[in-house]
C-alpha positions as CSV (number, residue, x, y, z in Angstrom):
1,X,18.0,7.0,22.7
2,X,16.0,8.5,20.0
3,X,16.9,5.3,17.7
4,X,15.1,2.9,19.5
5,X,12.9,1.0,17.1
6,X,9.1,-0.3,19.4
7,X,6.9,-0.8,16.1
8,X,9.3,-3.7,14.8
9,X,8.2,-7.1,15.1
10,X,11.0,-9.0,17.0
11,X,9.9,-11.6,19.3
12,X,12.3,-13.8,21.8
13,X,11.0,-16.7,23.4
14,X,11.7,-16.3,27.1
15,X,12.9,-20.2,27.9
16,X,15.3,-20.8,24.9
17,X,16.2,-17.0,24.3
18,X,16.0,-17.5,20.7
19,X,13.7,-15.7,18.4
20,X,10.2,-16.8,18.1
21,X,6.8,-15.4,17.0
22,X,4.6,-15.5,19.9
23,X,7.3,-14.8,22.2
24,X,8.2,-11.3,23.9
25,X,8.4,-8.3,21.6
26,X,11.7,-6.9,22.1
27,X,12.4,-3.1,21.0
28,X,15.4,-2.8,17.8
29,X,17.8,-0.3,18.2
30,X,19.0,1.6,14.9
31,X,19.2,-0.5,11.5
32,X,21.3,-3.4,13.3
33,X,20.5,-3.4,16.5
34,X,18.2,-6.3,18.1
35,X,18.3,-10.3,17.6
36,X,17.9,-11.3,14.4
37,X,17.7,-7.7,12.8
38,X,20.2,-6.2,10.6
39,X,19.8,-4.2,7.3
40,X,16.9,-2.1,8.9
41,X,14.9,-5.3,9.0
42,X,14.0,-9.0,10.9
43,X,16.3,-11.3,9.0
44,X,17.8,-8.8,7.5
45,X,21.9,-9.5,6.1
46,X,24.4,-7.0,5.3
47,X,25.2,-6.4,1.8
48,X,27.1,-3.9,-0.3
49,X,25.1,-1.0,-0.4
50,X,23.2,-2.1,3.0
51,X,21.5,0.9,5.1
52,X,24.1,2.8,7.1
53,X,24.5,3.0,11.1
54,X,22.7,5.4,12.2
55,X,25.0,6.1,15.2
56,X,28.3,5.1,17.1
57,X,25.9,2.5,19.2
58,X,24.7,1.1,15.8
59,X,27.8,1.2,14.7
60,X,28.8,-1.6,16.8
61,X,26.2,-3.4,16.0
62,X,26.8,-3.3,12.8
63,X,30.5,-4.4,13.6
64,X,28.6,-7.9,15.4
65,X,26.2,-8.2,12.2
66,X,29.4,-8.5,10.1
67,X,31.2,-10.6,12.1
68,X,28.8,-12.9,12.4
69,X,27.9,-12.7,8.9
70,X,31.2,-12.9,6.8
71,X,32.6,-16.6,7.9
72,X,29.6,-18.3,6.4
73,X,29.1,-16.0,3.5
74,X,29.8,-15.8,-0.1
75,X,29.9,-12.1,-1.4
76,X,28.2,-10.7,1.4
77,X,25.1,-12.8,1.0
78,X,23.2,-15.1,3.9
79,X,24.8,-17.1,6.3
80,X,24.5,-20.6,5.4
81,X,25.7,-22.1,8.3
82,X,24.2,-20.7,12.0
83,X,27.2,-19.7,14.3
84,X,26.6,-18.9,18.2
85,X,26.2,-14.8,19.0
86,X,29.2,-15.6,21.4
87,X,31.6,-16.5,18.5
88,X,30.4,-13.2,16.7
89,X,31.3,-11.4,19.8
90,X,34.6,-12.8,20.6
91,X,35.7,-12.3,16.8
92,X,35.1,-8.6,17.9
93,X,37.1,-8.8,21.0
């Protein structure tokens, strides 16, 4: 796992799971691995042009970043709705 990110600041809050400064760092993985990372950064979004996976793992990633992305998004730009991460995944299943 040469792709694993430790010098990026994502932080989850242990009770609510959600992220939150002062909370547990948790490693990235990739450019779009990690919560709230995409893009090769924390709140990052997907647009055209947008870094590239940098393997089959991020690939999928990348695949849950876009789902989660495109049905509140208007040319690839933010999300302006929030949508639960189990929605994102089940658009994948």
């Amino acid at each position: 796992m040469t792709y694993i990110n430790w010098n990026v600041d994502v932080f989850v809050d242990p009770a609510t799971l959600s992220p939150a400064a002062g909370g547990i760092p948790i490693p990235t993985y990739g450019n779009y691995g990690g919560p709230g990372y995409s893009n090769g950064s924390v709140g990052g979004i997907i647009t055209i042009g947008a870094h590239a996976p940098v393997d089959s793992l991020d690939a999928l990633f990348y695949a849950h970043d876009l789902a989660y992305q495109l049905p509140f998004a208007t040319n690839f730009g933010p999300a302006n709705s929030t949508m639960p991460n189990s929605t994102a995944g089940d658009a994948l299943m």
